[in-house]
Structure formats: structure tokens, C-alpha cells
C-alpha positions as CSV (number, residue, x, y, z in Angstrom):
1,X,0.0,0.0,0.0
2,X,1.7,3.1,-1.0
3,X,2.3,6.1,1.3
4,X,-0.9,8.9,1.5
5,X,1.7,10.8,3.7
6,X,4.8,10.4,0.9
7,X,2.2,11.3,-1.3
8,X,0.7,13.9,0.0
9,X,3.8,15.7,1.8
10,X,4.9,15.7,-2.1
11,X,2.1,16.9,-3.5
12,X,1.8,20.2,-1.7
13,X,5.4,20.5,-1.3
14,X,5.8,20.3,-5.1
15,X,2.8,22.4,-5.5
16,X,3.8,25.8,-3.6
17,X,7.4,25.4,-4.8
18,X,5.6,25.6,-8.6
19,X,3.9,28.9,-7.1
20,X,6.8,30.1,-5.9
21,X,8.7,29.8,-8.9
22,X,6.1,30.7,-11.4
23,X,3.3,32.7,-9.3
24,X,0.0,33.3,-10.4
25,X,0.5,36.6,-8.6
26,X,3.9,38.4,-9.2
27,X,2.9,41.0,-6.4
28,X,2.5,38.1,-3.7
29,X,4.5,38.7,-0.2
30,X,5.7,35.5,-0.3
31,X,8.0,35.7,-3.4
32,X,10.2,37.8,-0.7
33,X,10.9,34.3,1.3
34,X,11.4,32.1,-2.1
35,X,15.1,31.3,-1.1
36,X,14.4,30.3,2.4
37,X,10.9,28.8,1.2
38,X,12.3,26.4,-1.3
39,X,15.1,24.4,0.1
40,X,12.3,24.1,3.2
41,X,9.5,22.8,1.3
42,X,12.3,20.4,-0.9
43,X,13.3,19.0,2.2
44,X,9.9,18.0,3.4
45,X,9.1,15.0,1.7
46,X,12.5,13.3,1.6
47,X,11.8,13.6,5.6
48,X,8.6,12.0,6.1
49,X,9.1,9.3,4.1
50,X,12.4,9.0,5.6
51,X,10.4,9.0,9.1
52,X,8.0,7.0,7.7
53,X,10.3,4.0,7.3
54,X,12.4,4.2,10.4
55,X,8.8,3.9,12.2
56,X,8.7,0.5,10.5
57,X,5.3,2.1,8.8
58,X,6.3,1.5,5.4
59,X,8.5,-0.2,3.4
60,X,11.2,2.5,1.2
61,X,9.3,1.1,-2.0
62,X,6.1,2.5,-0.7
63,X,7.2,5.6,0.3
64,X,8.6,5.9,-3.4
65,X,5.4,5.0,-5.0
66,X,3.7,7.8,-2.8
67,X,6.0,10.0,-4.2
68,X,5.5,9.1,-7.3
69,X,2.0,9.4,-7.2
70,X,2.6,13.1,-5.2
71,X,4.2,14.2,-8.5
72,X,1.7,12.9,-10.8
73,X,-1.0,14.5,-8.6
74,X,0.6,17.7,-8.5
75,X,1.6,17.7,-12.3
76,X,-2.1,17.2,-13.4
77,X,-3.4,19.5,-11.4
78,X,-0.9,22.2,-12.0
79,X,-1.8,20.7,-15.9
80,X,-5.4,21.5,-15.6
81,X,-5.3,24.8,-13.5
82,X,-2.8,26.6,-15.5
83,X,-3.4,25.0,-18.6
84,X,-1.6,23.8,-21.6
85,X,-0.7,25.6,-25.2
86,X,-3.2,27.9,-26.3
87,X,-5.8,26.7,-23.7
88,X,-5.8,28.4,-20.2
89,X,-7.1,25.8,-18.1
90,X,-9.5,25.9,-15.7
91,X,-8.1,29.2,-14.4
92,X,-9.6,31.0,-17.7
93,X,-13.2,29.1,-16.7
94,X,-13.1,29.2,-12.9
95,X,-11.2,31.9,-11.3
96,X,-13.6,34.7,-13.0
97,X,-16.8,33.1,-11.5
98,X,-14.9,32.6,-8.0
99,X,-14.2,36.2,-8.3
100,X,-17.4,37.5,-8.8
101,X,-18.7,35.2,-5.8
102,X,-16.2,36.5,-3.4
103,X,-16.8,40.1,-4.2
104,X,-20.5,39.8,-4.1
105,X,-19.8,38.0,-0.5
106,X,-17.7,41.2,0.5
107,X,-20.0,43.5,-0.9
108,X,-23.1,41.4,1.4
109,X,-20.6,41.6,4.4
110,X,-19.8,45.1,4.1
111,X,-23.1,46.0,3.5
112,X,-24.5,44.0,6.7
113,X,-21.9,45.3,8.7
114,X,-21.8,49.0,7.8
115,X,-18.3,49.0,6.9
């Protein structure tokens, strides 16, 4: 049985490091810490899965295949959000609508709230 904790440590690891090096937001605060944010979030699965087998939970092998199923999470997502070629992804359907949704919420908030 693979590892969900290899895998998922990977995943999100892999995930912020790809926002960190190519942001959907060039203005975010957190491009500041990229250098210190990068070598920490490498380190992370190598770690647990490391920890992992010197608990006697899993076998090396299935910390591996967590991994490996970490990355091919994280690349299809990343695949479908961004998008590939000419097509946008899901960002180009989604994010709009999720926009308009938040700012109608603030707006109803603001509006309840007198602020």
C-alpha cells in the first residue's frame, strides 16, 4: 500500500514550490521568502518518508510510489489549472466566477456590517 503521507507531503510541497517559482501573482508577499521557502519545502518530503520507514510504517518502495504518485497529482493539477498551449485551463473558466462570488460576498458583508 503506498504512502498517502509520501504522497501527499509531495504533492503540496511540489505544489507551492511551482507557485513560488512561477506565481500566479507576481505581487504576492511571499516571493520575498522564495530562497528560504524552497530548500524548506524540498526537504519536506524526503523527511517523512524517511520518518515514515524508520517507524517500521512503510517499506522504502512504498514511500517511493507515494512520491511518485505526489508528483503525478501535483503535475495534473498544476496541468489542468494553469493549462496547456493555447488553452488556459481551468483558471480562464473558474477563477472569474470565483471572483465574482467573493466580491459579491464582501460586498453582502460590508453591506450587513456597515463597513
Amino acid at each position: 500500500m503506498p504512502s498517502t503521507h509520501s504522497s501527499t507531503i509531495t504533492f503540496m510541497s511540489l505544489y507551492l514550490v511551482g507557485l513560488l517559482v512561477a506565481p500566479l501573482s507576481p505581487t504576492s508577499d511571499l516571493l520575498a521568502y522564495r530562497s528560504l521557502l524552497v530548500p524548506l519545502l524540498l526537504a519536506s518530503p524526503p523527511l517523512i518518508m524517511w520518518s515514515r520507514v524508520k517507524l517500521g510504517l512503510h517499506t522504502p518502495e512504498q514511500c517511493m510510489v507515494g512520491a511518485a504518485l505526489g508528483f503525478v497529482n501535483t503535475l495534473l493539477l498544476s496541468l489542468l489549472w494553469r493549462g496547456i498551449g493555447s488553452w488556459v485551463g481551468l483558471r480562464g473558466d473558474v477563477a472569474p466566477r470565483v471572483d465574482e462570488v467573493i466580491q459579491h460576498l464582501e460586498d453582502t458583508l460590508r453591506g450587513k456590517l456597515d463597513l
